[in-house]
N, C-alpha and C positions, 0 to 999 in steps of 0.2 A: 638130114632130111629123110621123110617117109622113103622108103626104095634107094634112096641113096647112096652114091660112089664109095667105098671105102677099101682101106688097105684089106693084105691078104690076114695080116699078123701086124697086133701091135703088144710092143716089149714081151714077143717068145710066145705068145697066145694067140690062137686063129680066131681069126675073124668072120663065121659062119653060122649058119642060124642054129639055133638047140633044136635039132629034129626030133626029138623023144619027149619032148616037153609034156607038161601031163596036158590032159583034155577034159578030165574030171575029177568032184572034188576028191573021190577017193586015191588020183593016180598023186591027186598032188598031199594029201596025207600023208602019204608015203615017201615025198623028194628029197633025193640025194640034197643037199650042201646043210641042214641043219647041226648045229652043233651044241656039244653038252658046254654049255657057258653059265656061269654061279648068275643069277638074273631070279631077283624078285617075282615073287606074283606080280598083276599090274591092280592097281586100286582104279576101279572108274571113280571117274567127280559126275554130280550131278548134270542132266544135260549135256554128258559127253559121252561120243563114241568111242572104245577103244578102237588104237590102229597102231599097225606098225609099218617099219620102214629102215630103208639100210643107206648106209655110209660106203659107195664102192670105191676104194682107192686103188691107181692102178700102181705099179713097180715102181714107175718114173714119179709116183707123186703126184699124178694127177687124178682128179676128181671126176665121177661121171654123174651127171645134171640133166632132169629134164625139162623140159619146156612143156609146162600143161597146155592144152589145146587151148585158146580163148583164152588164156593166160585164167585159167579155171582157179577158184580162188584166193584170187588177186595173185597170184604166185606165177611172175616171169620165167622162174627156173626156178626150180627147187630138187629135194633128193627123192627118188622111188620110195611111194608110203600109200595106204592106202586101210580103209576098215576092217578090223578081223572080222571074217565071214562067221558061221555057225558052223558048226564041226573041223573050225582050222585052229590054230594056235598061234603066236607072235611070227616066231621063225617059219614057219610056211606063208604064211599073210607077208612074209618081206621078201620070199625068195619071189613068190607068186607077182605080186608089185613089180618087184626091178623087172622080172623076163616081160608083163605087159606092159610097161612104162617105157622101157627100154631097149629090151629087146637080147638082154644078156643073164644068162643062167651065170646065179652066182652061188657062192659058198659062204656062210655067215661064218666069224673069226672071232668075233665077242661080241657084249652088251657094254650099249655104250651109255644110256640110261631114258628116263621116262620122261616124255617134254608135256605139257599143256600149250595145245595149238588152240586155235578159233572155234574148231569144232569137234577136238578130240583131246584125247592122251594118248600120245605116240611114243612106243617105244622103239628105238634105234639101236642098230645092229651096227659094226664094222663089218664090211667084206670084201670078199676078193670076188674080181673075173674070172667063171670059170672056160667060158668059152660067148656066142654069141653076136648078131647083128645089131648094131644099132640101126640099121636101115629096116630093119624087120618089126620097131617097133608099132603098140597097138595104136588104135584112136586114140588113147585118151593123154598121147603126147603128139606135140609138132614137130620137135625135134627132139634128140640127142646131145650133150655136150659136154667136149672134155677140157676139163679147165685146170689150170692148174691153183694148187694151194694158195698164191698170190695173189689169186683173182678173185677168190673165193668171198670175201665179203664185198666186192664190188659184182658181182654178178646174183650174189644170192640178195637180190632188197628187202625183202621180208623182216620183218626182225624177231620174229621167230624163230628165223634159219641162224641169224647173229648170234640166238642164244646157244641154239644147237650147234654150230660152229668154237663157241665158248667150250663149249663142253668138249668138243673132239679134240681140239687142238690141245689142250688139256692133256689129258690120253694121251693121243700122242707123242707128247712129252716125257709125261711119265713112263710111261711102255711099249715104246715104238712097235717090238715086235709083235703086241698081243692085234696090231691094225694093219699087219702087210702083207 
């Protein structure tokens, strides 16, 4: 929850807020955690916005989920994602995402590939925690939540998320370590 109690460290990573975080769009042009990952141009479809969004998995396997505020398009819990801005790119649009959604500075680890949501085409990242509060997160989540992989299609209703879930586990399968 917003402000909320949490550990010092969880699985070897602190648990503290990203103090350096950027403030403007030029600090975040510039943010640590993007990486050189083989990833397509993104094709818009008609009527849709481009956006992206990441996959944060922790050590233990578990999943980090947010809760849109008002369960903001129809999405109970879904993964940090959100519109590329204008002078951002995919990977900054997902690092930018998770630290406001959530509250944790992360480092993207691949391309996991291009979904058609309701009102966009999202492209999704695998990442890691790089540090950060989930009680620090912005308005535009209620909460934070860590869930593990077994939960994962019971927590996520969307079936959106089911596809994109199709797709990770996938992956993961195939190449555990290019997601941990």
């Amino acid at each position: 929850m917003p402000d909320g109690k949490t550990p010092e460290s969880l699985n070897g990573i602190a648990i503290k807020p990203w103090i350096l975080a950027p403030k403007s769009l030029d600090s975040w042009v510039h943010v640590t955690g993007q990486a050189s990952c083989n990833e397509p141009v993104m094709i818009p479809k008609h009527g849709k916005k481009l956006a992206a969004g990441v996959v944060i998995r922790e050590p233990d396997t578990r999943f980090w989920l947010v809760a849109p505020t008002n369960a903001f398009g129809g999405y109970k819990a879904t993964f940090p994602k959100g519109t590329i801005e204008p002078g951002m790119n995919a990977q900054i649009t997902a690092i930018k995402e998770a630290y406001e959604e959530s509250g944790l500075q992360i480092e993207i680890l691949g391309w996991i590939g291009d979904f058609e949501r309701t009102a966009s085409v999202t492209r999704y990242y695998f990442a890691r925690r790089i540090i950060g509060d989930p009680g620090k997160m912005g308005w535009e989540s209620q909460a934070v939540l860590l869930v593990p992989k077994e939960k994962l299609f019971t927590v996520l209703h969307h079936a959106k998320e089911h596809e994109l879930l199709t797709s990770v586990f996938a992956k993961l399968q195939a190449a555990p370590d290019d997601a941990s």
